[in-house]
MARBABA-353957 format. One line per field, with one value per residue (C-alpha): chain; z, y, x; residue in one letter. Coordinates in steps of 0.2 Angstrom, whole numbers, plus 5000, padded with zeros to 4 digits. Layout:
N
kette	(A  ...)
w	(Z  ...)
v	(Y  ...)
u	(X  ...)
rest	(a  ...)
This chain:
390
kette	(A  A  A  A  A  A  A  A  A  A  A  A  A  A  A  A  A  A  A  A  A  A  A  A  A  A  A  A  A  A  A  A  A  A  A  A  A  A  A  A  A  A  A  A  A  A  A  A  A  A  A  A  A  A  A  A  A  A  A  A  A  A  A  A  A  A  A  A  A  A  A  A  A  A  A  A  A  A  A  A  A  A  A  A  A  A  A  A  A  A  A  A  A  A  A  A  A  A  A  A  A  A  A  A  A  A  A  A  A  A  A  A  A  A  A  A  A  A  A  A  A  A  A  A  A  A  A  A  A  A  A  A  A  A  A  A  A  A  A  A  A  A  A  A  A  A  A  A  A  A  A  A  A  A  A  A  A  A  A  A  A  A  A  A  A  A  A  A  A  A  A  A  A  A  A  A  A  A  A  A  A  A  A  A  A  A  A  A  A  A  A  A  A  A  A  A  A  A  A  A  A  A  A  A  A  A  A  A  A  A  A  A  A  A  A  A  A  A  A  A  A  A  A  A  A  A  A  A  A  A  A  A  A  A  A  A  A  A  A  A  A  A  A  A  A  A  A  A  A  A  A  A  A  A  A  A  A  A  A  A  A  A  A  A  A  A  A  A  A  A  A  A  A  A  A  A  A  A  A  A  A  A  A  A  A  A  A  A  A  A  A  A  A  A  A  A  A  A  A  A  A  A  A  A  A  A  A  A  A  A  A  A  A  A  A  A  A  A  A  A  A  A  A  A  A  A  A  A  A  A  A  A  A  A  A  A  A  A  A  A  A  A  A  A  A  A  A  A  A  A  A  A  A  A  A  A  A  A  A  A  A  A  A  A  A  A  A  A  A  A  A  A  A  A  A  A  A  A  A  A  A  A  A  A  A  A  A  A  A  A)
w	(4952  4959  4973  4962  4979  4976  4959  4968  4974  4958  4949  4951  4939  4946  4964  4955  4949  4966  4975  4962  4964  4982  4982  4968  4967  4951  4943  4925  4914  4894  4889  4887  4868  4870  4860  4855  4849  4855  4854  4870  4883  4901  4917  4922  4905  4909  4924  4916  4903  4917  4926  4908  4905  4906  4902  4903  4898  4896  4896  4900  4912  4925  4935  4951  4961  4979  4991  5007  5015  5028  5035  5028  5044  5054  5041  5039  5060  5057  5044  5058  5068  5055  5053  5070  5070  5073  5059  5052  5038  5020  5014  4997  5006  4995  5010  5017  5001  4990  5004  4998  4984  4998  4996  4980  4962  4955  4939  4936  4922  4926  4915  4916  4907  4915  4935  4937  4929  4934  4936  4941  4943  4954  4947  4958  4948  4946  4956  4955  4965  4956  4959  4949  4952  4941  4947  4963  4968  4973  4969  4974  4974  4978  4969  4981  4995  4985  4994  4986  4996  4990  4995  4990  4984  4993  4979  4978  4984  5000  5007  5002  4987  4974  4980  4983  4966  4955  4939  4925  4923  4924  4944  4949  4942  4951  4968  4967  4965  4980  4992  4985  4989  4985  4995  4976  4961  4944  4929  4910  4912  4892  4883  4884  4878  4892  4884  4868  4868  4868  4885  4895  4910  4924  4935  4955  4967  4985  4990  5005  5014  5027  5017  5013  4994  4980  4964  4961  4941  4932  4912  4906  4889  4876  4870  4882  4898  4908  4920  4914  4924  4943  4950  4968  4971  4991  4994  5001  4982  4978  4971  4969  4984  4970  4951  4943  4927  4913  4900  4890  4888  4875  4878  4870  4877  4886  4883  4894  4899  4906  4922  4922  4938  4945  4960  4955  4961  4980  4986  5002  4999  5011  5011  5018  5028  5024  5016  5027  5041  5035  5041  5028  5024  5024  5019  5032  5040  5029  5011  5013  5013  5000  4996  5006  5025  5023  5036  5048  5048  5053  5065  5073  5073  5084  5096  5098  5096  5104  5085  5081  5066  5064  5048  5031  5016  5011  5029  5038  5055  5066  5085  5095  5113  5122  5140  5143  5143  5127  5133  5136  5119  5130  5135  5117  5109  5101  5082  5087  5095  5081  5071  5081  5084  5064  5061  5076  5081  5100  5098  5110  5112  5120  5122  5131  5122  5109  5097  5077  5065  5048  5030  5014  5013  5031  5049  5066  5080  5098  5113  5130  5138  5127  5112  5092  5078  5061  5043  5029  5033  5039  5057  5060  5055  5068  5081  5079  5081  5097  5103  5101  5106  5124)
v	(5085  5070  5060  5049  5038  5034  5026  5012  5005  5004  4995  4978  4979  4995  4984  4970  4981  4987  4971  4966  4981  4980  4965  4961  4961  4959  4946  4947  4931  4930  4926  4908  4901  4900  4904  4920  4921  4939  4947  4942  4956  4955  4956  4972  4979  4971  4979  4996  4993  4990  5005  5014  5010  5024  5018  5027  5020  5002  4992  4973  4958  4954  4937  4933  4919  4919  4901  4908  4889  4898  4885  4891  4885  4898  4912  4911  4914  4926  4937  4932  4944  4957  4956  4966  4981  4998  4997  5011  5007  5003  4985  4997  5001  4996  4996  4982  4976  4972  4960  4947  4946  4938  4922  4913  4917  4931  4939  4959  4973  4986  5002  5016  5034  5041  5047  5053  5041  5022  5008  4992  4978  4963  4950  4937  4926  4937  4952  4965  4977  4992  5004  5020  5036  5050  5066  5070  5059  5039  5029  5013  5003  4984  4980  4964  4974  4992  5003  5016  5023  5041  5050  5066  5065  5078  5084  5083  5070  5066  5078  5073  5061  5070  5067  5050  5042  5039  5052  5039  5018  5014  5025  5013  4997  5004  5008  4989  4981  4990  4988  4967  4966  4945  4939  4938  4930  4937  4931  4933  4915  4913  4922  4917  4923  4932  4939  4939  4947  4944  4944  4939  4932  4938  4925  4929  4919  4920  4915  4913  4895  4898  4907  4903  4909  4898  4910  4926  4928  4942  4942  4958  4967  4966  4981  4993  4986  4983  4969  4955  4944  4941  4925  4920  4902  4893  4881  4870  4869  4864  4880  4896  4908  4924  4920  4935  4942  4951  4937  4952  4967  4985  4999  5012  5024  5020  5030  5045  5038  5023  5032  5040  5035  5039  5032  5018  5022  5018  5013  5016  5030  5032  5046  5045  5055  5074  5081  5093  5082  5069  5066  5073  5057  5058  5047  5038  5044  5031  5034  5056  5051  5038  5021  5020  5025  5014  5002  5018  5023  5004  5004  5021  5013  4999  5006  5016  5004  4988  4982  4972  4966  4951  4945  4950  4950  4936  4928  4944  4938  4954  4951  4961  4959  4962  4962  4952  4935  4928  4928  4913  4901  4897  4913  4921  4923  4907  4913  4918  4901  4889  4903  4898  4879  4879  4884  4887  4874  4871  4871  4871  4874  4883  4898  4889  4885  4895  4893  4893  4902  4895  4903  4896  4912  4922  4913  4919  4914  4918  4912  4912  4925  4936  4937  4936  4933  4937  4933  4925  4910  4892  4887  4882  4899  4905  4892  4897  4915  4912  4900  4912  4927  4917)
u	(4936  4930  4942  4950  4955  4935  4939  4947  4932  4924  4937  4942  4958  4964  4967  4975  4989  4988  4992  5004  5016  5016  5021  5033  5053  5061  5074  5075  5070  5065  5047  5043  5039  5020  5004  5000  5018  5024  5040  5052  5053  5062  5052  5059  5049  5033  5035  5038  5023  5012  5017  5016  4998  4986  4969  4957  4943  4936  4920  4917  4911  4924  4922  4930  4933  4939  4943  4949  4946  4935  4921  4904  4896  4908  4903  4885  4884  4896  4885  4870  4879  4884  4866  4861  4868  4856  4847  4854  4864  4859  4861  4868  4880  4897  4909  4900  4891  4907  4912  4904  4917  4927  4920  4911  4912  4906  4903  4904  4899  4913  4915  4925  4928  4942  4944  4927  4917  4915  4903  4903  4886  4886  4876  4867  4856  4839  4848  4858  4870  4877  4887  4890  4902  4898  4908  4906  4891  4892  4876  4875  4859  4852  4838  4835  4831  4826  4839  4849  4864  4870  4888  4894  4913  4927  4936  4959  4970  4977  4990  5008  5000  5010  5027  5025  5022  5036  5037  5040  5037  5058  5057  5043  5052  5067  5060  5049  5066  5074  5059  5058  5078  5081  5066  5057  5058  5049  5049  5038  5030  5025  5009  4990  4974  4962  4946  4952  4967  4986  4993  5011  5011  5021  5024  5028  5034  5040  5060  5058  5049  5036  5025  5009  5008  5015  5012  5004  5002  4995  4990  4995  4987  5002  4997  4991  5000  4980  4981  4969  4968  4977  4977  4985  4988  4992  5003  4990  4985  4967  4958  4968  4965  4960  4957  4949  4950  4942  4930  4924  4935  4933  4945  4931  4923  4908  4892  4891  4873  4882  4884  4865  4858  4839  4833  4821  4802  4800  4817  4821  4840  4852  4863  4881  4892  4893  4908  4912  4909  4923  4939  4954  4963  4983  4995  5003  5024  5029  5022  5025  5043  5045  5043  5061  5056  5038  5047  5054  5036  5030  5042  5037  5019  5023  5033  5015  5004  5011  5015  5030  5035  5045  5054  5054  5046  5033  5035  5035  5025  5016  5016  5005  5005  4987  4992  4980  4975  4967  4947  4940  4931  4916  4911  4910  4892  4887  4889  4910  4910  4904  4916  4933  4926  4927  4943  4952  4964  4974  4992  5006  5023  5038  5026  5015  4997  4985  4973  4976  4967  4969  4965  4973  4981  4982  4985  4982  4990  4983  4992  4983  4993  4987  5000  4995  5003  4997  5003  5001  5013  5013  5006  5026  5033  5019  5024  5044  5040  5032  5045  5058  5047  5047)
rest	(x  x  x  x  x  x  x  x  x  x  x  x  x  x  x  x  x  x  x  x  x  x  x  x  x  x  x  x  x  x  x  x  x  x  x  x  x  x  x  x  x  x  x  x  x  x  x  x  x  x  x  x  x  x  x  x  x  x  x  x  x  x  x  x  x  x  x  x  x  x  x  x  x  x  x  x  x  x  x  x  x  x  x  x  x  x  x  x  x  x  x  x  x  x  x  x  x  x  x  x  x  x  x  x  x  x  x  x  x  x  x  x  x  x  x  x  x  x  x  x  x  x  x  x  x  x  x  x  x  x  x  x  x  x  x  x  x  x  x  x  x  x  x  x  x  x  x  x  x  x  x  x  x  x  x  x  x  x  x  x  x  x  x  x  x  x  x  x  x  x  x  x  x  x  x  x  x  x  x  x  x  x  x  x  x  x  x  x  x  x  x  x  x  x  x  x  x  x  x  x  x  x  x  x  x  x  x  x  x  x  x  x  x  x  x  x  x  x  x  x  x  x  x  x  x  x  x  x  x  x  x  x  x  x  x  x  x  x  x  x  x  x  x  x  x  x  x  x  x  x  x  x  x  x  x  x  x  x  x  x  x  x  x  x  x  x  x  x  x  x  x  x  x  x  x  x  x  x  x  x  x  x  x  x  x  x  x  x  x  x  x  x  x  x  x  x  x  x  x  x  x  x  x  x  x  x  x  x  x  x  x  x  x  x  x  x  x  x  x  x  x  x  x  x  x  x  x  x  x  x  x  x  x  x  x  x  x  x  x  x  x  x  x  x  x  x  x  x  x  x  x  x  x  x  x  x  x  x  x  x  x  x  x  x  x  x  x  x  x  x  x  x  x  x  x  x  x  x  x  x  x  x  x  x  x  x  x  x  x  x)
């Protein structure tokens, strides 16, 4: 059988489920009068249809739109640079071609006919990017440039995968509450209508100030428990950070031919790394042992890596200590400076001085001895950590 850790890359509703239950705690609140008009249910029983939900099969157009408030200027040198690499790689390649879901608005084609069959098509005005896995083989191909890229799938799970996931929908909701503890608040935020269907919406929101999310909500299918739609709005408002979400959706089964692929006449294909050359993927200290000891395994990696994690929940901070100081702006190639010149901004304080890196939804913090702070929190709750990291 086909990796189904592949699936995942195929599949833009699968990662939104993904980001919402690692992410979410759990406070019980009553469905809001709204219309479609639905039967009230509690948060924790959205939660447990969501975890419930096993489909298998769907068909649709997907669009999504991201606003990370990254300058355009710093970018575009940025992608000058990703630009000159060896030569050796395929612009179908999806592990660098799906990043430009990053920024923009976008509009998929995703199908899917259970774990070994999925397909999803970027459109881009008169081109198209698509993607297909059809049992043990990954086609991907762009038909701006003509290049195919072709990967063998390895076959079975990650080592330790099968005592890690929660045996039934109430044990997830359970181990989401415990991991959230009271830094969350989740509530069913009223009904709505996404592609045509009935939907509630869960509404999540941070406890904690400092952070730099407001709300992530996510439409969820009153039926089937599919996530419809996920959207994650900043509290620097203005456009949300993510808004994507299913305008077209069919549970059917797609046509097996759906996920036919033959290499066009004349492109250029690319084949990726050999099976039995790539590295078996485990999952990390943390997960093998439970959702409980994911923080004992973070902790055992910063002692090793220089990693240190500061806080908890939505404003947890990382501190990473170089041991050296930061390098210099002006000696950096000219595309990284217009980069940091577009978004980078001096600040000082009881740490001494640094430079800011600012995203609506992740800041940086790099201090000219050579210390960083990452998270996705305000410039303040950067500036107080390193004040009392001094």
């Amino acid at each position: 059988m086909a990796d189904t850790r592949k699936a995942s890359r195929f599949i833009v509703p699968v990662a939104v489920a993904g980001v919402a239950a690692a992410t979410i705690g759990l406070v019980p609140a009553l469905a809001a009068a709204g219309d479609p008009d639905l039967p009230e249910i509690t948060a924790q029983q959205l939660i447990e249809k969501i975890a419930a939900s096993d489909t298998q099969t769907l068909s649709g157009t997907f669009r999504i739109s991201t606003d990370l408030g990254l300058p355009l200027g710093g970018l575009a040198g940025l992608g000058g640079l990703a630009g000159g690499g060896d030569g050796g790689s395929s612009t179908a390649d999806p592990t660098e071609k799906l990043t430009e879901l990053v920024s923009g608005t976008h509009t998929l084609r995703v199908a899917a006919d259970g774990p070994d069959r999925q397909k999803l098509t970027l459109l881009d005005g008169s081109d198209e990017y698509s993607l297909v896995h059809n049992g043990d083989d990954v086609w991907a191909y762009d038909s701006k440039s003509k290049e195919v890229f072709h990967e063998k799938g390895a076959s079975g799970a990650p080592e330790g995968a099968d005592k890690q996931i929660p045996a039934t929908p109430k044990e997830l909701a359970d181990e989401i509450l415990k991991a959230a503890g009271d830094t969350t608040s989740i509530t069913v935020d009223g009904t709505a209508k996404v592609a045509g269907r009935d939907a509630y919406q869960l509404l999540i929101k941070p406890k904690q100030s400092g952070s730099t999310v407001e709300s992530v909500k996510i439409a969820v299918d009153a039926a089937n428990g599919t996530p419809l739609k996920f959207t994650l709005a900043s509290v620097e408002g203005g456009k949300p950070v993510v808004d994507a979400g299913f305008t077209k959706v069919d549970f059917g089964k797609p046509a097996a031919s759906d996920f036919d692929f033959k290499v066009p006449e004349g492109a250029k294909v690319t084949e990726g790394a050999a099976e039995k050359g790539a590295k078996e993927e485990k999952f990390p200290e943390g997960f093998e042992k439970g959702f409980g000891d994911l923080e004992k395994g973070f902790g055992d990696f910063g002692k090793d890596g220089g990693l240190n994690v500061i806080g908890e929940g939505w404003t947890t901070i990382a501190k990473l200590d170089t041991g050296a100081p930061a390098p210099k702006t002006d000696e950096a190639p000219k595309e990284i400076q217009g980069l940091l010149d577009s978004f980078g901004d001096k600040v000082t304080g009881k740490f001494g001085s640094g430079t800011l890196f600012k995203t609506k939804l992740v800041n940086a913090l790099l201090t000219d001895d050579g210390k960083v702070y990452v998270g996705a929190v305000t410039q303040d709750a950067l500036v107080n950590a390193a004040n009392a990291g001094k």
